[in-house]
C-alpha positions in Angstrom: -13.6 -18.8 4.6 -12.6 -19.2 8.0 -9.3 -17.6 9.2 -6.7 -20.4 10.8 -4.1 -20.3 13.4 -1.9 -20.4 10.7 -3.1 -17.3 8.6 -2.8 -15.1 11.6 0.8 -16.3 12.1 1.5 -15.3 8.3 0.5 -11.8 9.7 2.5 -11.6 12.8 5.7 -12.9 11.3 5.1 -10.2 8.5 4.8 -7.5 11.2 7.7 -8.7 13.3 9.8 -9.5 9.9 9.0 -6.1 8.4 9.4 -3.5 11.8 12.8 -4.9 11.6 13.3 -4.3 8.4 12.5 -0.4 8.2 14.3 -0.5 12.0 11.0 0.5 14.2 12.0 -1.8 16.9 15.1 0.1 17.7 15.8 3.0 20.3 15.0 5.4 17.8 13.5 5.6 14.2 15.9 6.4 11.6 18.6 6.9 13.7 17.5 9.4 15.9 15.7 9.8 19.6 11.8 9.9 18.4 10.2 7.0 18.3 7.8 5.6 15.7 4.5 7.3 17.2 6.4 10.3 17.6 7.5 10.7 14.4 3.8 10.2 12.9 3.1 13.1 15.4 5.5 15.1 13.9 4.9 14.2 10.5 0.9 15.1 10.8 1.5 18.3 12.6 4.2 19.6 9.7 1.0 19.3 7.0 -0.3 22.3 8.2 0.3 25.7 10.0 -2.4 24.5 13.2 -3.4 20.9 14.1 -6.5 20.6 16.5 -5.2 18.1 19.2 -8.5 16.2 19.6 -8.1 15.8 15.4 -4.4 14.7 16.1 -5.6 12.4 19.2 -8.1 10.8 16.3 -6.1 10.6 13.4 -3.4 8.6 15.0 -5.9 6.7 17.1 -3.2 7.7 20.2 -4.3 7.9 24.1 -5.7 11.0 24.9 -3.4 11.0 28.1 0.0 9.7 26.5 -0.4 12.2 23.6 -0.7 15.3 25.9 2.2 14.0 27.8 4.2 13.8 24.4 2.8 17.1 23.0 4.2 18.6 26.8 7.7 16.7 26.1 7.9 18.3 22.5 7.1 21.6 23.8 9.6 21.5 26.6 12.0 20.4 23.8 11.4 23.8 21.4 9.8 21.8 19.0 6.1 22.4 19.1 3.6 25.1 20.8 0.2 24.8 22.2 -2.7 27.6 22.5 -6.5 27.7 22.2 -7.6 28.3 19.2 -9.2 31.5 17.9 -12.4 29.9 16.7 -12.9 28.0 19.8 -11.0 28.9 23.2 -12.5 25.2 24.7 -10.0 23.7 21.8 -6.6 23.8 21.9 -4.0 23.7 18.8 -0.5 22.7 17.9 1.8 23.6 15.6 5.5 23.1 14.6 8.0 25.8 16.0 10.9 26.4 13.5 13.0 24.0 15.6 10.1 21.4 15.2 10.0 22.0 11.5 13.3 21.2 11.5 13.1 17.9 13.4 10.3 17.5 10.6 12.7 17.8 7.7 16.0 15.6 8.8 12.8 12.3 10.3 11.4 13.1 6.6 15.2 13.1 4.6 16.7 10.2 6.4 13.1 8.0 5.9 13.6 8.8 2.4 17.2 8.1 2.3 16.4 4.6 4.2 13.7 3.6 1.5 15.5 4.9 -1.3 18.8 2.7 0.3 16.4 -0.5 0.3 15.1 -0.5 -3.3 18.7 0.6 -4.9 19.2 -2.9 -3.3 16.7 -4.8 -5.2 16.9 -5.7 -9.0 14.5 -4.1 -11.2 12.3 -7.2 -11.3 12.0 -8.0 -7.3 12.1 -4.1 -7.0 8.4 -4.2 -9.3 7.1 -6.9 -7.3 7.7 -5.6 -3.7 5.9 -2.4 -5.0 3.2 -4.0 -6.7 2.8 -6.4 -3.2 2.8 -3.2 -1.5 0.1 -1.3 -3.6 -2.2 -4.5 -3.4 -2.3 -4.5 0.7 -2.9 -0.9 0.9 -5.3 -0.9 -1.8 -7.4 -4.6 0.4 -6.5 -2.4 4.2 -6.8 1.1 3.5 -10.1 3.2 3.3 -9.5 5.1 0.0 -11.6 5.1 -2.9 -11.1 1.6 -5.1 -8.7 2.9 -8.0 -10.4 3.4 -11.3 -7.8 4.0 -13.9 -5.6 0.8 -15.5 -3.5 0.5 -17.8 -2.2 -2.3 -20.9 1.3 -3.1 -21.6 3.3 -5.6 -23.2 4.3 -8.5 -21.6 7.4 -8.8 -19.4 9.7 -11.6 -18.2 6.9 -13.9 -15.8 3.6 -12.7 -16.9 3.1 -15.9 -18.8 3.0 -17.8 -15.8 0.8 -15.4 -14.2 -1.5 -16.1 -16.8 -1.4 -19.9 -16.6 -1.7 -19.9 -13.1 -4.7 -17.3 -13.0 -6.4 -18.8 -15.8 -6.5 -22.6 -13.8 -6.9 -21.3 -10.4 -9.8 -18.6 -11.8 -11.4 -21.3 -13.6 -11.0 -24.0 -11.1 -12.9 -21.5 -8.4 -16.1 -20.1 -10.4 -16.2 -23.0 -13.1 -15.1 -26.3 -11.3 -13.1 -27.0 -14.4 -10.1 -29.7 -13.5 -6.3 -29.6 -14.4 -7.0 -30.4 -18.0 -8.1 -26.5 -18.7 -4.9 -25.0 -16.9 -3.1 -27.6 -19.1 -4.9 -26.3 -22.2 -4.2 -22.7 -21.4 -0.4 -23.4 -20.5 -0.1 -25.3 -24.0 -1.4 -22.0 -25.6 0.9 -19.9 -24.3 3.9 -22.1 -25.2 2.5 -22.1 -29.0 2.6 -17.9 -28.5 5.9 -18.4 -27.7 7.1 -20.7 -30.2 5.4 -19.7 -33.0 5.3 -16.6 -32.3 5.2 -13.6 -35.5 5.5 -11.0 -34.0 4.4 -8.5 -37.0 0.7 -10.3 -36.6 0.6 -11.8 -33.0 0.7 -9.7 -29.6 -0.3 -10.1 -25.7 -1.3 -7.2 -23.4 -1.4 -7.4 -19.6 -3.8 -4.9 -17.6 -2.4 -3.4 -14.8 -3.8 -1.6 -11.8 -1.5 0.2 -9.9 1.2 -1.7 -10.7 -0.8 -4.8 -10.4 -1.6 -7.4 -12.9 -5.4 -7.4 -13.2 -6.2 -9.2 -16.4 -4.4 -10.1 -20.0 -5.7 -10.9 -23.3 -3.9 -12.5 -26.8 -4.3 -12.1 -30.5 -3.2 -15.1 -32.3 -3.1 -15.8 -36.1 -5.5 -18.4 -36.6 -5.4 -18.3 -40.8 -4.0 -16.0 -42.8 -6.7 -13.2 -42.9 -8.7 -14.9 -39.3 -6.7 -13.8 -35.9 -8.1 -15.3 -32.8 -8.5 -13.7 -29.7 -8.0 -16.0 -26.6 -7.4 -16.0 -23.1 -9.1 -13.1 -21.7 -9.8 -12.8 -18.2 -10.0 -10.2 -15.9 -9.5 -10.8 -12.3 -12.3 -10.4 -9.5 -11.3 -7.1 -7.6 -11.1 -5.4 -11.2 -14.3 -6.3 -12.4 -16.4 -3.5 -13.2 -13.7 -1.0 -14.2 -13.7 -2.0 -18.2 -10.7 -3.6 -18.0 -12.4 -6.6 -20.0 -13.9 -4.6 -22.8 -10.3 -2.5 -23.1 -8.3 -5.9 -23.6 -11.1 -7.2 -26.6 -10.6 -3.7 -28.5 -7.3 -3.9 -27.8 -7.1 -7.0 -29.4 -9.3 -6.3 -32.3 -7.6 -2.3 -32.9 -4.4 -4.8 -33.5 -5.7 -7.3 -35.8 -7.2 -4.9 -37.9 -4.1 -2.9 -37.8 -2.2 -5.8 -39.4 -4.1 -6.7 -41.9 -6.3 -9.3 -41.0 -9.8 -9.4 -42.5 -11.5 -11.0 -39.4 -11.2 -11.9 -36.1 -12.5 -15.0 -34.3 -12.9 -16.2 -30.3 -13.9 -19.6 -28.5 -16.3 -19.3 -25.2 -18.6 -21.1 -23.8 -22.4 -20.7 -22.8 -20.9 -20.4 -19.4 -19.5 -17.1 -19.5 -22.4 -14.6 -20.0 -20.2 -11.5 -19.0 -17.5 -11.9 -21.4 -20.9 -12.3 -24.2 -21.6 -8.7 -23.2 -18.4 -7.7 -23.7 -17.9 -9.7 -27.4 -21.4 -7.8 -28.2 -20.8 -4.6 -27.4 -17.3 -5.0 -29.7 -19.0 -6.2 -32.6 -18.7 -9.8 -32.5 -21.8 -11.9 -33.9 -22.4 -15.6 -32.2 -21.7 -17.7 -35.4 -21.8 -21.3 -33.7 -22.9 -23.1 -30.5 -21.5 -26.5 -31.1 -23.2 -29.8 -29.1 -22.6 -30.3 -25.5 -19.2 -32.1 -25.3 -17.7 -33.4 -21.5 -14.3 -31.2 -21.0 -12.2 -29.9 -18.1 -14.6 -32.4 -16.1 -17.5 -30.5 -17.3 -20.6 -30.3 -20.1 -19.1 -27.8 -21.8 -21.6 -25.8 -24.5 -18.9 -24.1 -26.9 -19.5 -21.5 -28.5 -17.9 -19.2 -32.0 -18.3 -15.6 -32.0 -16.9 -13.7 -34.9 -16.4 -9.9 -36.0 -15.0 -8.6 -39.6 -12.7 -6.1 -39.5 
C-alpha cells in the first residue's frame, strides 16, 4: 500500500501534538535547564558505573562532535567525568559524578511525577486505551522480540464493538465477504446480550500486552449442545496459539456447565481455524451444499465435539 501525503501528515501532527504534550519543545525538559537529548545522555550514562562514548555516540544516534561538546559542558558542570579506559587507552569512558547522579535522580522523579500527573487525569477506560495505543506503536517501531505470552479475560465495556468491527473489516480484507456478514456477526452479539444466561453462556477477549488480539463465544444452542462462534484471531497474533487457547477455552466452559456437546459453523474457506477445531477434538459432521452468502459461494460446514 502506498503511503499518501496525508498519512505522513497523521505522523507529524502526532509528533508536533505529542512533544507538546510531555513539554519537549520548551526551554527545558521537565522544568529544568537539560534539554531532551541531554537528558537521554544522562539517563543512559546513570545505567551503569562506565559508559564507552563511542557506545553512547551509537546508542543515541548523536553527532560525534555535538556529543563531545555536551559531555565537555557536563563535565565543566560537576556532573560527569571522562578518562580512558583501562582495557583500551585509545577509548575513552564516562561516568556520572555524584553531582551527575543527582541531576539523574530529580530528570528521573519529576518525568515520573509528569506521567503519573497525566494518567491520574484520564478515566480508567481512556487511561487503558492510551496505554494499549502505546504498547501497539512500540511493539510495530521498536526492535524487540515480538511478545509471546497473551492472555483471556472477560469482556469489558466496548469490546463488543471491537468484535463487530474486526469481524467485518477482517472478513471483508481476506474473504471479500460484503456488509451482510458484519451484519450477521453484529446480530449475534446483540442475541449474547439479550439473551444472555450467564450460568451457561460466556465471551473471552485475548489480549496481548494490553491489546485486544482475538475473542471467541460459547453460546447455548439447545439444552445439552453449546455453540462456539466468532473466533478470530487478528493477523499480528497469528502463530502465538492465541486461536487454539480461545476453542479450549470455550470447550473447558461448556463442559464445565453441563453441556453434553459442543457444536461450531465454518466454512471450507477457513483451513486454519480446521486445524485448530482438529487438534481440540472436534469431528466434521456436515458440509452442507454451496449456497451464495455475504456476496460469496459459501461451502458451510458442522464440526462437532462431545464433552
Amino acid at each position: 500500500m502506498e503511503v499518501t501525503a496525508a498519512d505522513v501528515g497523521t505522523v507529524r501532527a502526532f509528533n508536533r501534538f505529542y512533544t507538546g504534550v510531555i513539554g519537549v519543545l520548551g526551554e527545558g525538559l521537565v522544568r529544568t535547564p537539560y534539554s531532551l537529548t541531554e537528558a537521554r545522555v544522562i539517563f543512559e550514562l546513570a545505567q551503569r558505573a562506565d559508559t564507552e562514548v563511542l557506545a553512547l555516540r551509537r546508542a543515541l544516534d548523536l553527532d560525534a562532535g555535538y556529543l563531545s561538546r555536551m559531555l565537555a559542558r557536563f563535565e565543566s558542570d560537576g556532573l560527569v567525568v571522562r578518562e580512558r579506559s583501562a582495557d583500551d587507552a585509545r577509548r575513552q569512558v564516562a561516568r556520572l559524578t555524584p553531582r551527575g547522579r543527582e541531576v539523574f535522580a530529580m530528570l528521573d522523579e519529576r518525568s515520573r511525577s509528569e506521567i503519573r500527573g497525566l494518567l491520574d487525569g484520564l478515566p480508567g477506560e481512556d487511561r487503558h486505551r492510551l496505554l494499549a495505543a502505546m504498547r501497539t506503536m512500540h511493539g510495530i517501531l521498536g526492535d524487540g522480540p515480538r511478545p509471546d505470552r497473551f492472555g483471556l479475560r472477560p469482556l469489558r465495556p466496548g469490546d463488543l464493538g471491537w468484535v463487530v468491527q474486526r469481524n467485518g473489516a477482517l472478513y471483508d480484507e481476506e474473504c471479500g465477504w460484503d456488509r451482510t456478514y458484519e451484519a450477521l456477526v453484529a446480530k449475534v452479539v446483540a442475541e449474547y446480550v439479550e439473551h444472555h444466561d450467564p450460568e451457561r453462556e460466556n465471551a473471552w477477549i485475548a489480549e496481548v500486552d494490553g491489546v485486544a488480539m482475538g475473542s471467541v463465544f460459547c453460546v447455548r444452542r439447545e439444552d445439552d449442545v453449546a455453540q462456539l462462534r466468532l473466533l478470530h484471531v487478528e493477523p499480528d497474533a497469528r502463530g502465538m496459539g492465541i486461536g487454539a487457547a480461545l476453542v479450549e477455552e470455550c470447550v473447558r466452559f461448556a463442559d464445565k456447565v453441563g453441556y453434553s456437546e459442543i457444536m461450531l459453523w465454518t466454512t471450507a474457506l477457513q483451513r486454519p481455524a480446521h486445524r485448530i477445531y482438529g487438534r481440540a477434538g472436534f469431528v466434521l459432521e456436515v458440509e452442507e451444499p454451496p449456497a451464495r452468502r455475504f456476496g460469496d459461494v459459501i461451502h458451510g460446514q458442522v464440526w462437532r465435539k462431545k464433552l
